[in-house]
C-alpha positions in Angstrom: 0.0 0.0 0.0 1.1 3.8 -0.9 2.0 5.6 1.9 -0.7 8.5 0.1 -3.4 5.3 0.4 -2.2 4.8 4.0 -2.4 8.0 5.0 -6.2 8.3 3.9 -7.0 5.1 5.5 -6.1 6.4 8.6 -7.6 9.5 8.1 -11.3 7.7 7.4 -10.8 5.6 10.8 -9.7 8.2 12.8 -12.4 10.2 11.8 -14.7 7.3 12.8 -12.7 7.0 16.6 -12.7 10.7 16.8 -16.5 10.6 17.5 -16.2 8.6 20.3 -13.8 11.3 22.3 -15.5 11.5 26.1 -16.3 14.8 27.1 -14.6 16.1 30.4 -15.6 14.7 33.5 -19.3 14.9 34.8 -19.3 10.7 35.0 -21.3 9.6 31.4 -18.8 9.1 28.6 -20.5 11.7 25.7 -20.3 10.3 23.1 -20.5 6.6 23.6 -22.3 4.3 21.9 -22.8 0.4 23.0 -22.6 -2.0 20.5 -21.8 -4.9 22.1 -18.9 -5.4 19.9 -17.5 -8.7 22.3 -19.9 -9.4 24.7 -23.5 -8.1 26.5 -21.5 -5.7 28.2 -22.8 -6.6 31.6 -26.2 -5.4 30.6 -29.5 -8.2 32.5 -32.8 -9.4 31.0 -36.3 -8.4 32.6 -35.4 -9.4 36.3 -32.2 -7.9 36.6 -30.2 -11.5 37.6 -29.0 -13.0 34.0 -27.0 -11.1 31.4 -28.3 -10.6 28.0 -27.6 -13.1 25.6 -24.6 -12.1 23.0 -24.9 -12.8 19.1 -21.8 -12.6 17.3 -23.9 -11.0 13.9 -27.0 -10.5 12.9 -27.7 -6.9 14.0 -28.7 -4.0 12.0 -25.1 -3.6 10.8 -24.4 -7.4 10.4 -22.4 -7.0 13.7 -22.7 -8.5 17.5 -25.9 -7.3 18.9 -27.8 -8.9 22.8 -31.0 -10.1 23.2 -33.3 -11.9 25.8 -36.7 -13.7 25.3 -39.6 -12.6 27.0 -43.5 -14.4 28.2 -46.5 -12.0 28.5 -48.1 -14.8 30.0 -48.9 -13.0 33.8 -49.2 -9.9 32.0 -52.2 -7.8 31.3 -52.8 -5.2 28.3 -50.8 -1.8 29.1 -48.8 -3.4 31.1 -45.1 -1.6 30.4 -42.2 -4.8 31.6 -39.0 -4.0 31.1 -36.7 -6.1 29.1 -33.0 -4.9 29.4 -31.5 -3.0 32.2 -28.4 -1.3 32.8 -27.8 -0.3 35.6 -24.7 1.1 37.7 -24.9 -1.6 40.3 -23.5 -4.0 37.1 -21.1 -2.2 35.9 -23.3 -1.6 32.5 -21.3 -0.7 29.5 -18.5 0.4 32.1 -20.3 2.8 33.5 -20.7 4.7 30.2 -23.7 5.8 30.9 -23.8 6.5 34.1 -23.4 10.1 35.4 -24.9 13.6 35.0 -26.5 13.9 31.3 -28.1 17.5 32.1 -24.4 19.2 32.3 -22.7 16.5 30.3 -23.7 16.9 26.7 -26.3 14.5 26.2 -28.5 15.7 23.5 -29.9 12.5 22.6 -30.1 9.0 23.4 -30.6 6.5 20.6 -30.6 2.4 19.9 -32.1 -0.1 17.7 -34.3 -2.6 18.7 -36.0 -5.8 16.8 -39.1 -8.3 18.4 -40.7 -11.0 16.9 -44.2 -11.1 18.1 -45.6 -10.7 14.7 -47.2 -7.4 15.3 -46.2 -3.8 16.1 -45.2 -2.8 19.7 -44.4 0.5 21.3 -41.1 0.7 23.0 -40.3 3.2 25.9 -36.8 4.1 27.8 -36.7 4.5 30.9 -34.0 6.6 33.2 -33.4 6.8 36.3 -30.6 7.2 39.6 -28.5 4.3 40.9 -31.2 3.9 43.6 -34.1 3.6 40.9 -35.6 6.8 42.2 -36.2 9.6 40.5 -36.8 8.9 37.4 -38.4 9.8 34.1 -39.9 7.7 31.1 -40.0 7.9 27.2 -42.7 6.6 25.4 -41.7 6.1 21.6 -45.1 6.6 19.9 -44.0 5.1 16.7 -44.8 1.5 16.9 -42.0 -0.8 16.0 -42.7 -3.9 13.2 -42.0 -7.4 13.8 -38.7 -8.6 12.5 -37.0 -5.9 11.5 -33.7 -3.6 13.4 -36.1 -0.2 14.0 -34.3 3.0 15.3 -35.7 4.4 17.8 -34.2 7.9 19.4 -35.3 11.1 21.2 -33.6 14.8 21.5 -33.3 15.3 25.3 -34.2 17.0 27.1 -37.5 16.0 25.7 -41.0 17.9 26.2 -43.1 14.2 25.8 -40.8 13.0 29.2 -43.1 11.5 31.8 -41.7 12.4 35.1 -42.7 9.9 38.0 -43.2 12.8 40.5 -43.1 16.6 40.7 -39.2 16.5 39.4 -37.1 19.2 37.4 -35.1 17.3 34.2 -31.6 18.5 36.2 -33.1 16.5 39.2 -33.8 13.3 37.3 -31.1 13.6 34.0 -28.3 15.1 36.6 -27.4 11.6 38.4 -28.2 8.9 35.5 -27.5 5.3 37.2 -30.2 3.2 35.6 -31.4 2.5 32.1 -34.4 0.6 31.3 -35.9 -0.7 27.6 -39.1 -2.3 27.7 -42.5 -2.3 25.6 -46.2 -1.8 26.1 -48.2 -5.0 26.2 -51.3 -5.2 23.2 -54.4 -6.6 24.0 -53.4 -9.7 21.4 -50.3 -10.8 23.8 -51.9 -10.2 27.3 -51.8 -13.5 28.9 -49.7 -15.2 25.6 -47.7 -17.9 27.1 -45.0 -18.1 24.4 -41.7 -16.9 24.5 -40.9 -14.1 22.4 -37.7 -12.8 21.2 -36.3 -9.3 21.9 -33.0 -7.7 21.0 -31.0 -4.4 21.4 -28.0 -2.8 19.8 -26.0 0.5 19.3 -27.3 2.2 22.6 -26.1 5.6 22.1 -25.8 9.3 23.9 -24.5 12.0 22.2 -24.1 15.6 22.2 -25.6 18.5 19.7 -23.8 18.3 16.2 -22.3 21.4 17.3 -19.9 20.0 19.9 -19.8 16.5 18.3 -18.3 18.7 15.5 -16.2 20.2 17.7 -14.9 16.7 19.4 -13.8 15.0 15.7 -12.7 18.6 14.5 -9.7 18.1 17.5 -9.3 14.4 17.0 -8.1 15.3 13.5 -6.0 18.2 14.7 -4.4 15.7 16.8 -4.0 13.4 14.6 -2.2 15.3 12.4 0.3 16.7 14.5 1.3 12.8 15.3 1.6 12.4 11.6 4.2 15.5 11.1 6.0 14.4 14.0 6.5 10.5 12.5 7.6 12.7 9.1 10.1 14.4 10.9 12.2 11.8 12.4 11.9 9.9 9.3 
């Protein structure tokens, strides 16, 4: 290979890593997106005690993506379970996600998600403190199909929140411990004893294209001022 060929290569990926350059400290890592890349990254299934299950392809990239199975069967209709959790207390993602998002740069929060029940469902996130308390909800109202990787996101912080009490978004987004994915239950699955099949991948918080511009904009600078320096003592 060139060294002119090289030298664009490397260019394109560090343009790719530069987008994943943390923020300064307020605990989350901004941006960070969870793809599950070699494992389930210590995220659990409905009751919080078994990991996720890991698939090595298959997700909306052809990549590793997690997944759990789920049984409406004690459920009723508009009931909301949750499916996947990641919570502080497992060391989620590393503790990504964990942290205040109000003064951190989180501008939106984003994954993809697939089900298999054979009809639509409506997904909601879930956020919350290490001690599950406060917390806030997001209903996605876009219902998503069976059997195909939907994206579902929302720009926080977001005017459709549902706040479980009389809390301020600082109050609830400024000490972020606990992240929850579940799904409304239909009338046509209340009670369904069958196990259904639920997956997750490329769980994501970033900040407003401004500073995300900002972020790759000094990776590159970087960069390049490695590259001179490896040209000079050539």
């Amino acid at each position: 290979m060139s060294r002119k060929l090289e030298v664009k290569r490397i260019m394109v990926i560090v343009a790719m890593a530069s987008a994943a350059l943390p923020l300064t400290a307020v605990g989350a890592t901004v941006p960070f997106i969870e793809d599950f890349s070699a494992d389930a990254a210590n995220w659990r299934e409905a009751t919080g005690v078994a990991p996720l299950d890991w698939n090595a392809s298959g997700g909306p990239d052809g990549g590793a993506f997690a997944s759990t199975t789920f049984n409406f069967a004690q459920l009723a209709a508009n009931d909301t379970p949750v499916l996947f959790r990641g919570h502080s207390a497992y060391d989620s993602s590393g503790g990504a996600f964990v942290g205040d998002w109000a003064a951190g740069g989180v501008d939106e929060f984003s994954l993809y998600v697939r089900q298999d029940t054979g009809m639509p469902l409506n997904f909601f996130a879930r956020f919350a403190s290490p001690g599950n308390f406060p917390g806030a909800a997001k209903v996605f109202v876009i219902p998503v199909p069976s059997d195909t990787w939907t994206q579902i996101q929302t720009i926080l912080p977001d005017p459709s929140l549902i706040f479980e009490g009389p809390f301020t978004y600082a109050q609830v987004f400024g000490n972020v411990g606990n992240v929850q994915i579940g799904v409304s239950v239909p009338a046509a699955l209340a009670g369904v004893d069958q196990n259904f099949g639920f997956s997750i991948d490329k769980i994501s918080i970033v900040p407003e294209p401004a500073t995300l511009a900002l972020l790759i904009g000094g990776g590159l600078v970087a960069f390049s001022r490695r590259l001179r320096r490896k040209d000079d003592v050539q």
